[in-house]
C-alpha positions in Angstrom: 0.2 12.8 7.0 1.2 9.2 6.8 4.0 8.3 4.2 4.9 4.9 2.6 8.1 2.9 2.5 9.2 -0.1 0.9 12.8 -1.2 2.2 13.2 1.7 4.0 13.0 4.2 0.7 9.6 6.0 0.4 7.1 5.2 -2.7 6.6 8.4 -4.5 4.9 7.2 -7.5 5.0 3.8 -8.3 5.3 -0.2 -7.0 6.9 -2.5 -9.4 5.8 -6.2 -8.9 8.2 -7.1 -11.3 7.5 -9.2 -13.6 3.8 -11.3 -13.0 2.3 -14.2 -15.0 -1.4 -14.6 -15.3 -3.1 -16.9 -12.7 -0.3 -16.0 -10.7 -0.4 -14.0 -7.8 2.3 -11.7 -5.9 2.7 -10.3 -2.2 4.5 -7.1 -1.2 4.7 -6.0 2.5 4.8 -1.6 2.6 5.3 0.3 5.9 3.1 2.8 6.6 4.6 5.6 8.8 2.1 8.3 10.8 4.5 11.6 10.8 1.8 13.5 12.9 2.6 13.7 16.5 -0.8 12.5 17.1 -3.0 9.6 16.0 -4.4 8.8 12.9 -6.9 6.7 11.6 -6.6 5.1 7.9 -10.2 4.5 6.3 -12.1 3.6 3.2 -9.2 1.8 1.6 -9.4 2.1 -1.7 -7.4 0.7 -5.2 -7.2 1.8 -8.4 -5.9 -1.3 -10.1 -8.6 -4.3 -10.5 -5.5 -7.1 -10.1 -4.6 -5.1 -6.7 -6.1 -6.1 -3.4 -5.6 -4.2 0.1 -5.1 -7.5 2.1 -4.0 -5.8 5.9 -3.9 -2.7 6.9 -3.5 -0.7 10.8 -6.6 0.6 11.5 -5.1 3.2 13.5 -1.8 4.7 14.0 -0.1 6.2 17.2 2.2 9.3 16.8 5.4 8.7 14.8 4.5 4.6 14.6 5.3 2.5 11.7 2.7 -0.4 10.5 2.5 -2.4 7.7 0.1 -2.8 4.6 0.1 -6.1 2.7 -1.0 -5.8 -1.0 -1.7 -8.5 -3.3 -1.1 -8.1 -7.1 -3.1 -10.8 -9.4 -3.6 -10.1 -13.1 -5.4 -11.8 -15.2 -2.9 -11.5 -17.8 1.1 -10.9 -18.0 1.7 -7.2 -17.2 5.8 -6.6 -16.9 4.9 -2.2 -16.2 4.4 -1.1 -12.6 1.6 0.3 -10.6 1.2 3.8 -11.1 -2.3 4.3 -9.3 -2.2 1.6 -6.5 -4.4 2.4 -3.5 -5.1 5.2 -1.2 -6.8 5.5 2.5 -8.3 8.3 4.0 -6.4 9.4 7.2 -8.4 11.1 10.1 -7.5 12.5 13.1 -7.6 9.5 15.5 
């Protein structure tokens, strides 16, 4: 199981960009946090938001390490309402 932080508190549901003009573009940094005392792989990154991009991501995750995912939010048009389906991975055994 890998879980997802941003500022240390754990994303349960949603990311709020705030605020974010059209034409305009927004960066947020998440950790990612493997909780298995083995490796783990994430694969076949996926997003459910067509302004949402998956711009880094670990490939692979040693037992209990932290990495970090760097997301970019672009709309096309002003949206002021957060996320609620971002993006997902699939995590293997690694």
């Amino acid at each position: 199981m890998v879980k997802y932080y941003i500022n240390n508190q754990e994303i349960t549901d949603k990311i709020d960009f705030g605020i974010t003009e059209s034409g305009r573009s927004k960066k947020i940094m998440i950790e990612v946090k493997n909780t298995r005392i083995w490796p783990v792989e994430l694969t076949n990154p996926k997003v459910f938001d067509e302004d949402l991009k998956i711009l880094e991501y670990p490939k692979r995750l040693s037992a209990l390490e932290t990495g970090i995912i760097v997301l970019e939010f672009s709309p096309k048009e002003k949206r002021d309402e957060p996320l609620t389906k971002g993006f997902e991975f699939m995590v293997v055994n690694g």
